[in-house]
Structure formats: structure tokens, C-alpha cells
C-alpha positions as CSV (number, residue, x, y, z in Angstrom):
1,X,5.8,20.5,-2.8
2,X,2.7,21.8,-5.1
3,X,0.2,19.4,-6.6
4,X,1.3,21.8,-10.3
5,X,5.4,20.5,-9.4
6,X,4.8,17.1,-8.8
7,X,2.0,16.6,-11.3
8,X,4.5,18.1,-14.1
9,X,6.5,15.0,-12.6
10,X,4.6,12.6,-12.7
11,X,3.4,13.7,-16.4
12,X,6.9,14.2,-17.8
13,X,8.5,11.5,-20.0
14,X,10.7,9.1,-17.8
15,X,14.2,8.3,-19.2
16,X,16.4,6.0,-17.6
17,X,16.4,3.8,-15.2
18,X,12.8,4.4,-14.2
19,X,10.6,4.6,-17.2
20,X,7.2,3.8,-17.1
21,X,3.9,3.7,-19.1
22,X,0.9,5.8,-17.8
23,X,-3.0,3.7,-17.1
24,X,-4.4,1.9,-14.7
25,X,-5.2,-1.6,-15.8
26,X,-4.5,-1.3,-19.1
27,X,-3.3,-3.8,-21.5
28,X,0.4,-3.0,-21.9
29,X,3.3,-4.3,-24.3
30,X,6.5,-3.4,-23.3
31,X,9.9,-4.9,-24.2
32,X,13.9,-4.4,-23.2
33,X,15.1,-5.7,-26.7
34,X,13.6,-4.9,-30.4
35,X,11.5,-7.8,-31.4
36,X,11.4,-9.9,-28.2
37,X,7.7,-10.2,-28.1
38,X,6.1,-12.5,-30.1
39,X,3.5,-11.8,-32.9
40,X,0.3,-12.8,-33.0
41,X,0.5,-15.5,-30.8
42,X,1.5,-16.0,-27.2
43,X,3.6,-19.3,-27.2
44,X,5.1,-20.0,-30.3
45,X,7.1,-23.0,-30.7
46,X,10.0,-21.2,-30.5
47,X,9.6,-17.7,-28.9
48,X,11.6,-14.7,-30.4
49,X,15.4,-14.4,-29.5
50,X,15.5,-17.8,-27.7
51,X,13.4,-16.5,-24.6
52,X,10.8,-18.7,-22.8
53,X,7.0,-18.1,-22.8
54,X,5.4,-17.7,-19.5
55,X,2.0,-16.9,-18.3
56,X,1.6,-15.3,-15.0
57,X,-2.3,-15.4,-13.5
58,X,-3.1,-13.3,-11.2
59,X,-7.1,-14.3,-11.6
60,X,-8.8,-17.6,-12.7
61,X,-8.5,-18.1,-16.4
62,X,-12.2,-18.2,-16.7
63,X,-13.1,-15.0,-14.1
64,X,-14.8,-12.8,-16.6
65,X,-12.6,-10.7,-19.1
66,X,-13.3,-7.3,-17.8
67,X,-11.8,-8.6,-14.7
68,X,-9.3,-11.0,-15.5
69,X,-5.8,-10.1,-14.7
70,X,-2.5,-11.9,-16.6
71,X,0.3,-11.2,-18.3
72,X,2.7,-13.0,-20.4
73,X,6.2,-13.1,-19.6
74,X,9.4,-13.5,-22.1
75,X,12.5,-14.4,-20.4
76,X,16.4,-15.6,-20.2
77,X,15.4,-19.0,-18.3
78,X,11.5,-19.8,-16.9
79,X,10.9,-19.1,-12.7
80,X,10.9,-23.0,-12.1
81,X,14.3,-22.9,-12.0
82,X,15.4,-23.4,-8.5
83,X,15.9,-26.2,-6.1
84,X,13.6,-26.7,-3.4
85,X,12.1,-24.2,-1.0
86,X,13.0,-24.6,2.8
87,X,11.8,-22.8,5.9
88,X,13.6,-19.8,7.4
89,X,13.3,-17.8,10.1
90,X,10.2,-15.8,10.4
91,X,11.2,-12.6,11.9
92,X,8.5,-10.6,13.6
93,X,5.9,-11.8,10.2
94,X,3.4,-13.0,12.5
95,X,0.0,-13.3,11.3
96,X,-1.6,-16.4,14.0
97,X,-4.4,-14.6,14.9
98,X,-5.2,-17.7,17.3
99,X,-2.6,-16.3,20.0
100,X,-3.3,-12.9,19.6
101,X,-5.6,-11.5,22.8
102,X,-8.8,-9.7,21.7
103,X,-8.5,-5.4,22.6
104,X,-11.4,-3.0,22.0
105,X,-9.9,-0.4,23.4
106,X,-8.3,2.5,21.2
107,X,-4.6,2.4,20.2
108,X,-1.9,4.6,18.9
109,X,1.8,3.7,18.7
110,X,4.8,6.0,18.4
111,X,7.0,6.2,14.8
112,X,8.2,2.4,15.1
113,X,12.0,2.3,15.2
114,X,14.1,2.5,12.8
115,X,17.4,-0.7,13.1
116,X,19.7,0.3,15.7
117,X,23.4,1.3,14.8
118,X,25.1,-2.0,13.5
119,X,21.6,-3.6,13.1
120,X,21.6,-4.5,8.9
121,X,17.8,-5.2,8.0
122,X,17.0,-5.7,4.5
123,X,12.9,-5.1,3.8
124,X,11.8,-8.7,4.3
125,X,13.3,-8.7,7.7
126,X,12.1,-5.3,8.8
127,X,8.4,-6.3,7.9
128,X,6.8,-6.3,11.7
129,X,3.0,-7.5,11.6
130,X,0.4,-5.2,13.6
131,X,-3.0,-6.3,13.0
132,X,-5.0,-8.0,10.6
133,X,-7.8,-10.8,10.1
134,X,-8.3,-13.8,7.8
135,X,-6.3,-16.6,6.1
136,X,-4.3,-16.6,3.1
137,X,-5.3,-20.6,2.4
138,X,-8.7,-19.7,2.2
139,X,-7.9,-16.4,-0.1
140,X,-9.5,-13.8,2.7
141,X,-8.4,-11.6,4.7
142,X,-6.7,-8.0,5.3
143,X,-2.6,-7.9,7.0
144,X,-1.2,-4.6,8.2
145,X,2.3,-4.1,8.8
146,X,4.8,-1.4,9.1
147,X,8.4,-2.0,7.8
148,X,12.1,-0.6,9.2
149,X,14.7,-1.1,7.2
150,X,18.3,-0.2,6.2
151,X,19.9,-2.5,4.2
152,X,19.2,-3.3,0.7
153,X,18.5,-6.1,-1.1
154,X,21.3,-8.0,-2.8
155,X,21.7,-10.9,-5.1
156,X,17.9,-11.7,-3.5
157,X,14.5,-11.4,-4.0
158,X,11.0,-11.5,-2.6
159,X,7.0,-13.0,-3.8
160,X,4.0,-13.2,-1.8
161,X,2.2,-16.1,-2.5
162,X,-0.4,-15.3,-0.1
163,X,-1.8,-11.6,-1.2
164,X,-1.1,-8.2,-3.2
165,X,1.2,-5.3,-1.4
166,X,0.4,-1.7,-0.9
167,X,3.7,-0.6,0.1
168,X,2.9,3.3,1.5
169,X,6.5,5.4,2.1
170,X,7.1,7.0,4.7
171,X,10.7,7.9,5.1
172,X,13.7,6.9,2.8
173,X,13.2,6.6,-1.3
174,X,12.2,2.6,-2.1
175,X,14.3,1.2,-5.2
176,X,11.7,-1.4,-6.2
177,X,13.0,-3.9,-9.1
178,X,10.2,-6.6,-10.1
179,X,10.2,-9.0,-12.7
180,X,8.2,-6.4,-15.2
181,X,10.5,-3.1,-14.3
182,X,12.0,-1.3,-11.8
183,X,10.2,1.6,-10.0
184,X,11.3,4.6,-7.8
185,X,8.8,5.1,-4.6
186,X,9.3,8.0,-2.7
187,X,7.7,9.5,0.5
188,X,4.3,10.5,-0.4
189,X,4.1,8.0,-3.4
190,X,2.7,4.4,-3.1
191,X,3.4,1.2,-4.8
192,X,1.3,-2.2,-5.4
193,X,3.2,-5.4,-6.5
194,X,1.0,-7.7,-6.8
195,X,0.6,-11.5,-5.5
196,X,3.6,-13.8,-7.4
197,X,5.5,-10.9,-8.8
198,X,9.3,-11.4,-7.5
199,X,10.8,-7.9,-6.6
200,X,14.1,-6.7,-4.1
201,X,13.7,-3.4,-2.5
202,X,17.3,-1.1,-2.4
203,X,17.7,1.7,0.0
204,X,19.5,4.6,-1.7
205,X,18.8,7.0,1.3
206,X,19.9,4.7,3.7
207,X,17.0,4.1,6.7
208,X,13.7,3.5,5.9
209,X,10.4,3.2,7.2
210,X,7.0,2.8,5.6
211,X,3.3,0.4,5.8
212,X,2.2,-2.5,4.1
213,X,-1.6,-3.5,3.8
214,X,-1.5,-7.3,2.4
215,X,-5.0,-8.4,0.9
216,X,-6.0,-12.0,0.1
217,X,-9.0,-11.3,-1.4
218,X,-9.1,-10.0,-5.1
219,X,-7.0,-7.2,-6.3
220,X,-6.8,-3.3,-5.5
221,X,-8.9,-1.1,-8.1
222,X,-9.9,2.6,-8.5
223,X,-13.2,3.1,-7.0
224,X,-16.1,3.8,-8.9
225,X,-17.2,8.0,-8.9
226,X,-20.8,7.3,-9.3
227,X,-22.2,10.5,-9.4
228,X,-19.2,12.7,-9.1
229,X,-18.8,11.6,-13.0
230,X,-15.9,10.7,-15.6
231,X,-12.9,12.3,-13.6
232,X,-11.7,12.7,-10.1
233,X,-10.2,11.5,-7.0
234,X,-7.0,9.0,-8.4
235,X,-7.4,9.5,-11.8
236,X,-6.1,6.5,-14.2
237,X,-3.6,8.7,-16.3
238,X,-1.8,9.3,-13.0
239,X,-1.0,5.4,-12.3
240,X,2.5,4.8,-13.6
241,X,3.6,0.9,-14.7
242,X,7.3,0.2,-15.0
243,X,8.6,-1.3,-18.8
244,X,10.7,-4.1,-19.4
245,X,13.8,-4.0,-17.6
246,X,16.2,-7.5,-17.3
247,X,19.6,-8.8,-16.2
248,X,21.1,-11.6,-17.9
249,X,23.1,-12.2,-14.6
250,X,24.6,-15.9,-13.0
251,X,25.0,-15.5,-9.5
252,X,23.9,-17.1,-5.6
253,X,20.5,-15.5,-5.8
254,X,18.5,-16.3,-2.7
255,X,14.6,-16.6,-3.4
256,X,11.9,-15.7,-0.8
257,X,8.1,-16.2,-0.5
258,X,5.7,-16.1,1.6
259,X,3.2,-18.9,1.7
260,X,0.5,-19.5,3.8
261,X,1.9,-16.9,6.0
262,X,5.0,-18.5,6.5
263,X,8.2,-17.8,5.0
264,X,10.6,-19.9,2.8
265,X,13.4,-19.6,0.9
266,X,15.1,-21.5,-2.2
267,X,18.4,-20.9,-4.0
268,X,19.3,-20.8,-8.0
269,X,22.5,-19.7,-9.9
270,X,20.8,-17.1,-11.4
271,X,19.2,-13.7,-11.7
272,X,14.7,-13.7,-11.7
273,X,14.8,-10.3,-13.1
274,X,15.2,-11.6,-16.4
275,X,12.2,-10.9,-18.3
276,X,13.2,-9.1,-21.4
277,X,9.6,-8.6,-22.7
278,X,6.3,-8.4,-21.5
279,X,2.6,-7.7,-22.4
280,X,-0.6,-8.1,-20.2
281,X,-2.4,-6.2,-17.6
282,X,-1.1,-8.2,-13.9
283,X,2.0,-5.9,-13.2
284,X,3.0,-3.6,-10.3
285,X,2.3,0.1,-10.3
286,X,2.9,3.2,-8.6
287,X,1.0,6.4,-7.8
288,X,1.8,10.1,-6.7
289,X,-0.8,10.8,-3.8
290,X,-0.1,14.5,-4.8
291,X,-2.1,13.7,-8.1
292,X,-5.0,12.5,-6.1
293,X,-8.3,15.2,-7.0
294,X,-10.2,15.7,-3.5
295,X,-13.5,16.5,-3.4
296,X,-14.9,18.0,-0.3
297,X,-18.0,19.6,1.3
298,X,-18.6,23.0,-0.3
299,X,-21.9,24.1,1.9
300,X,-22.0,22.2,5.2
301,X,-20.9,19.2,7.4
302,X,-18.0,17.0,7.1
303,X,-17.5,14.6,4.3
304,X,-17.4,11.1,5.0
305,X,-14.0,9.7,4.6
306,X,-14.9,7.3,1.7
307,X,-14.9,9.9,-0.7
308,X,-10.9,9.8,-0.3
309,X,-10.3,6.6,-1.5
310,X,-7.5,6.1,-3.7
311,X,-7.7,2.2,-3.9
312,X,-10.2,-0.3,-3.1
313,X,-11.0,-4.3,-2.6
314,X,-14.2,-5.1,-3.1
315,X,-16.2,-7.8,-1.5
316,X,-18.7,-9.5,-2.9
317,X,-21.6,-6.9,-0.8
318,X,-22.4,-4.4,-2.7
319,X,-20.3,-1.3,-1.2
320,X,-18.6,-3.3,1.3
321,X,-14.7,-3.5,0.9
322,X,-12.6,-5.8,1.9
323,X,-10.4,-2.8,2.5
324,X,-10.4,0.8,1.1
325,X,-7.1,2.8,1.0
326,X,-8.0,6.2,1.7
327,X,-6.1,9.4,2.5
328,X,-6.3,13.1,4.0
329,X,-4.2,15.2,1.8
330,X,-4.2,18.8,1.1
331,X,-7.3,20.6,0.7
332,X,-9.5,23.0,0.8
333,X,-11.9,23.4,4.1
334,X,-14.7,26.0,3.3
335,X,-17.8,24.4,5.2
336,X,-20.5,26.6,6.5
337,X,-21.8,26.1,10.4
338,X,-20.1,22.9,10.6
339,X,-17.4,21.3,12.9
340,X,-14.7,20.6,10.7
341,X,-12.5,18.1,12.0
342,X,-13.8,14.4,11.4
343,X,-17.0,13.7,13.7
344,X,-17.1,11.6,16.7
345,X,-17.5,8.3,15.5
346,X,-18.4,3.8,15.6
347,X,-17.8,1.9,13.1
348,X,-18.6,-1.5,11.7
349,X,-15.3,-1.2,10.4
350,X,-11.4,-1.4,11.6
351,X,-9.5,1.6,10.6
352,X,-5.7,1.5,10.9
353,X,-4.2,5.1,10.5
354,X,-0.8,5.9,9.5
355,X,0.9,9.8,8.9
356,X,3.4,9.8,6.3
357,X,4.1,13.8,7.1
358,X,3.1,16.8,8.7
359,X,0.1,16.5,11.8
360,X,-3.0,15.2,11.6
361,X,-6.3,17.6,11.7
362,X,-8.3,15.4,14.4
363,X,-4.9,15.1,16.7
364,X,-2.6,17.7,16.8
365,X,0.9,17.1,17.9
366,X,0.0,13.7,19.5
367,X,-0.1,11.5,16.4
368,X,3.4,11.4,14.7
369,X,5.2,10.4,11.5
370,X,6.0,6.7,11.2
371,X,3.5,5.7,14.1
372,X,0.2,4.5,13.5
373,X,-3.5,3.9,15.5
374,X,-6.4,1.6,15.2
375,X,-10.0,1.9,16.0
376,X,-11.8,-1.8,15.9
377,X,-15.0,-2.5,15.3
378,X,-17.6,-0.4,17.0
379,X,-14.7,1.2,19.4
380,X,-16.0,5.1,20.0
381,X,-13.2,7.7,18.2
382,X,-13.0,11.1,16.9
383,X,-10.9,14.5,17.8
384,X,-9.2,15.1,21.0
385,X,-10.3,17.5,23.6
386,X,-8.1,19.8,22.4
387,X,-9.0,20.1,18.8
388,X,-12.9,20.1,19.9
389,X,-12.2,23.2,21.7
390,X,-10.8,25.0,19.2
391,X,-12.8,23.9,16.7
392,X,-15.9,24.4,18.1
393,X,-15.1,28.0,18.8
394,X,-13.0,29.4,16.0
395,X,-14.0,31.7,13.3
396,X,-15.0,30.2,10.1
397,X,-13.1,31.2,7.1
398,X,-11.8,29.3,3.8
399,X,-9.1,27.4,5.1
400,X,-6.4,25.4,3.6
401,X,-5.3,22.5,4.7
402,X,-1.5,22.6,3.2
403,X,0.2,19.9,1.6
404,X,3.1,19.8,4.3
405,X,0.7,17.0,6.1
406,X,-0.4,13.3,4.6
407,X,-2.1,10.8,6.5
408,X,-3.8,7.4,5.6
409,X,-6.0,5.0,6.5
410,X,-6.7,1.4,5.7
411,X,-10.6,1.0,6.2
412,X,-11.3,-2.8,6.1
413,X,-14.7,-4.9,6.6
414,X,-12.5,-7.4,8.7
415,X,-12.2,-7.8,12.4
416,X,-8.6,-7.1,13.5
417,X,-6.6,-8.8,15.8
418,X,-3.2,-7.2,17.3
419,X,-0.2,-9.1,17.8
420,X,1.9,-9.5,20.4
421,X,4.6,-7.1,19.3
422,X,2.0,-4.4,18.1
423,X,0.7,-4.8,21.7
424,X,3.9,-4.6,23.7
425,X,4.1,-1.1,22.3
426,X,0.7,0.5,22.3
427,X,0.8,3.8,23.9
428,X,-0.5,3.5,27.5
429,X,-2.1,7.0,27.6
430,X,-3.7,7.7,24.5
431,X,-7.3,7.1,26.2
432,X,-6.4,10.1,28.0
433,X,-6.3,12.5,24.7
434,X,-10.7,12.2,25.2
435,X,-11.0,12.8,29.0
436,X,-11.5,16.6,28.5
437,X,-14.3,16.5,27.1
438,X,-17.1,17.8,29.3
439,X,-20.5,18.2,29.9
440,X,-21.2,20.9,28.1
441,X,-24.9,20.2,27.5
442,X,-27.4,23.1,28.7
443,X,-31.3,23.0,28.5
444,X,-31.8,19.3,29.5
């Protein structure tokens, strides 16, 4: 896959099913029927076509405009219809970080499992917590999970109450249908749906596999370039938002959120995915990590990671992010006298790493599709023994780094905890990947 083929993609006019409008955080108006939205106004006394006004806030109404975030919503019948929520079973969502047992050591797990033959797990019940920090009632904090999955969604949906989603693919095409639209996620594509937007997740490929960072804190955005200038790294033409798509459907439907880190569920006798029009700037979006324009070293050393970074939470420190989505795509490597690979490394911050395809530069063969690793606070990392080796010794040429390998990392300002099923399956040895490398110091 070429950056030209999928950008061509991603740039063509969508038809269909899957149709979308191009911009990150714009102000969109989009709607299913001719005339639905209203003009002029937001809630008329009687909105067009006999649909109901509703506002969905995604900010305070009086956070300032450049950053507030709503959208107003024109639907069959209004989202309070439903009888009352109940608790239900929590799965492996797990997120009490006051049983979880501190580790600073470094950890990598294997590609986590896809459902076993006869297994049928829809997304909400493959959703497995690994590590995270914070509390949703107090709107802070960072969640990572992975997800394993292989049934899809039907006549039932899904909101977070507690944070925004970065759903990251991994294996299996995602047929995501929110309130606003539908959207198609496939490997090497992400999605964000945001906090209160209901949406089910089908599985046209059958088993699937993929990551989730949850934030509580704010709202993902496209960092700022600084010096690099007007354009690069995710560019804002390459952020796709779905238009209005709706049912007008009566049926069991089977309503989920997730509040306070706790799960619930409430039944109504009809479809949520009834919003026939729709104009605002709080709605889900996906992005092509093909599109993404790197910028590398071009003389010496290696580049710190943060000018990778697709997406980004910011705190309120200056620089400081409550997490920063970043990636290793393809890429050019062309740097003079210089180790390549990342540098040994401790940092203030927790990095989770996932690999959507291909092997990762730093650890070669050891660090596989679907699995993941996390480095803590201050916990030493960098390349295996292996890759030191060779690195350190191989002729330097332009090289490129082909597009047949992704990986990711969530980079967040919080202090992880690991939970007990993340534990149970950290890979005993990984320590051992560093314990090659000698003494190779001479002159001292």
C-alpha cells in the first residue's frame, strides 16, 4: 500500500454507505432528507419535518468559542427515550486502579487472543482493560485497552459517558454507525467517537482485534507545528467526518454506557440512530495514518518521537499532554553518524506501544502484531541487544523504512497502573531482550 493509492482514497468522493465530509473541527451541516435542518435558528417551535431539536455538548456552554465543541441534532424521537438504566455485567472493563499492584518493571505481551471457536463477542464485551490512571468522576485521567471481537452489533448500541475513544485497527475492517453517520475503519486507519455519541460496531470480516485509548480530560486535537509551519504531519483536509445517516426503525434495542467506569444498560422500542440532520462541530471522525506527512532528521541524530504525533490532549502545562497519539510509519532514514534506532531512554512519561503491522525498528521479530508493551515512568528502555549490534556497526546509507510496518504509541503525563488481567499475561522474559548488552567501554 503507497501513501499516492491510499491518499487518492482518502481524497476521492465517497458514495454510498460511507460518505463523509473532509476537516478537522470544522463547523459542518449535513442532512439525510432535503430541508430537515432548520433555518436560521436552532430550535424552532416546530422543527422541520416533525423532527426534534437536540443539543449535544461535548464542552461547557461558556468554554471559549474557539474551543467549544457542540452540535445540534434533528431526529425521529429525542435520546430520553428509554426506561431506566440497570447494571450489567462488567466483563474484563476494569479500570479500579486501587487493586491493581504497582510494576516498574518493563512489559510486553503477545497479540491478545482473538474469541475462541463458539466464543460470540460483540466489541463492548471484547474490550479488556490494560493500564491506565485517573477517574472519570473527576474528568482526568488516560484508559488503555485492547479489544477481541467477533460478533457484531445488533439491534444495540454503545456511549461512553466517561471519556472520548481512539479506536486504532488492527485486524478485521470496523463498521462503525454513530448517531451523526456511519464510518468504515480499516487496519491502518483510526477512528475517535467522542464522549455521549451512541455508536454499534459490525464485523464484516469476521474476527477482530484492535486498541482503545479512553481520555477524560478534554478532547483529542491536531498538535500545533510551531516552526515546521502551515502544513504537515496529520494534515486537517485528511480528517474524514461521516454525514447524516438514520433509520426510522421500532425494534428491542438494547442501550449501553459506561459511567463512572461502570457499565449499564437500558432498553427502548426503538432505533438511536435516528438523527436525520445535523450541524455542529462535536462528531466522530476518522483518519488514514497513510496520509500522515513525517518529518525526520535530515543531518544527524534521532528525532524525538513527539514530532509523530497525529493527535493530542492537552493539559493545562504548557507542552504537557494528557496523552499524545503518536506513530512510526514509513519513512525515510537518511541521518549522518547517528544510531538510528530510537535512543536508550527514561521518561517522566508512560508509553504504551502497540504494532498494527509489519516489525518494529527498535525490536525485531520479538514485538508482534496485536500485542502491546509499556514503559512506566522513569523505567530504563530502548533497542534490544540485537538491534544495537547491528546498528551500531552497519553502513550508513539512505534507507527506507517501508510502509509494510505501523506501530503506535500512546504517550501520556499519567502514572499507569496494570490490571490484573494485563498482568497475568505479561511476557516473563522480555527483560532478557537487554542482557546482551556489554561493556563495551574502552579508555576509562
Amino acid at each position: 500500500m503507497s501513501h499516492q493509492s491510499s491518499f487518492r482514497e482518502a481524497g476521492a468522493p465517497s458514495s454510498g454507505k460511507y460518505q463523509y465530509q473532509a476537516g478537522f473541527g470544522n463547523h459542518f451541516s449535513t442532512e439525510a432528507v432535503p430541508n430537515s435542518l432548520p433555518v436560521g435558528q436552532n430550535s424552532p417551535q416546530q422543527c422541520p419535518n416533525g423532527l426534534y431539536a437536540e443539543q449535544l455538548s461535548g464542552t461547557a456552554f461558556t468554554v471559549p468559542r474557539n474551543h467549544n465543541q457542540r452540535s445540534w441534532l434533528y431526529r425521529v424521537r429525542p435520546s430520553v427515550c428509554h426506561k431506566p438504566f440497570e447494571p450489567i455485567d462488567q466483563g474484563l472493563l476494569d479500570n479500579d486502579w486501587s487493586k491493581c499492584t504497582p510494576n516498574p518493571n518493563q512489559m510486553r505481551w503477545q497479540p491478545f487472543a482473538l474469541p475462541a471457536e463458539g466464543e460470540d463477542v460483540t466489541f463492548v464485551q471484547g474490550l479488556k482493560t490494560i493500564c491506565g490512571a485517573g477517574d472519570p468522576s473527576t474528568k482526568s485521567g488516560v484508559v488503555t485497552y485492547v479489544f477481541t471481537a467477533n460478533k457484531s452489533m445488533e439491534d444495540e448500541g454503545f456511549y461512553n459517558s466517561d471519556g472520548d475513544m481512539l479506536i486504532v485497527a488492527q485486524q478485521g475492517v470496523l463498521d462503525i454507525r454513530t448517531e451523526l453517520g456511519c464510518m468504515e475503519v480499516r487496519p491502518g486507519e483510526i477512528c475517535v467517537v467522542q464522549r455521549g455519541i451512541v455508536f454499534q460496531v459490525a464485523l464484516p470480516d469476521g474476527a477482530s482485534r484492535g486498541y482503545v485509548c479512553e481520555v477524560f480530560d478534554g478532547h483529542f486535537a491536531i498538535p500545533d507545528l510551531g516552526p515546521i509551519g502551515a502544513n504537515g504531519l496529520a494534515n486537517p483536509r485528511d480528517f474524514l467526518t461521516p454525514v447524516a445517516a438514520y433509520e426510522k426503525r421500532d425494534c428491542e434495542f438494547r442501550l449501553i454506557t459506561k459511567f463512572q467506569n461502570k457499565l449499564f444498560q437500558a432498553m427502548r422500542d426503538h432505533s438511536p440512530f435516528n438523527v436525520v440532520a445535523w450541524h455542529g462541530n462535536y462528531a466522530p471522525f476518522k483518519y488514514d495514518l497513510a496520509n500522515f506527512n513525517t518529518f525526520n532528521s535530515v543531518t544527524y541524530d534521532h528525532a524525538d518521537p513527539s514530532i509523530f504525533t497525529v493527535l493530542t490532549v492537552p493539559t493545562n502545562s504548557p507542552g504537557t499532554a494528557a496523552v499524545d497519539f503518536v506513530i512510526f510509519p514509513w519513512r525515510w532514514t537518511v541521518a549522518e553518524h547517528t544510531f538510528r534506532p530510537p535512543y536508550f531512554h527514561r521518561n517522566c512519561m508512560s508509553e504504551f506501544m502497540g504494532l498494527v503491522r509489519g516489525a518494529y525498528e527498535a525490536k525485531q521479530g520479538a514485538f508482534l502484531p496485536g500485542g502491546g508493551s509499556l514503559h512506566s515512568c522513569m523505567t530504563a528502555h530502548g533497542p534490544d541487544a540485537k538491534t544495537f549490534d547491528v546498528q551500531s556497526t552497519v553502513e550508513l546509507k539512505p534507507e527506507k523504512i517501508p510502509d509494510t510496518t505501523l506501530a503506535f504509541m500512546f504517550e501520556s503525563s499519567y502514572v499507569f497502573s496494570i490490571t490484573p488481567f494485563a498482568q497475568e499475561r505479561v511476557e516473563p522474559t522480555y527483560f532478557e531482550c537487554w542482557q546482551g548488552l556489554k561493556d563495551n567501554s574502552t579508555g576509562v
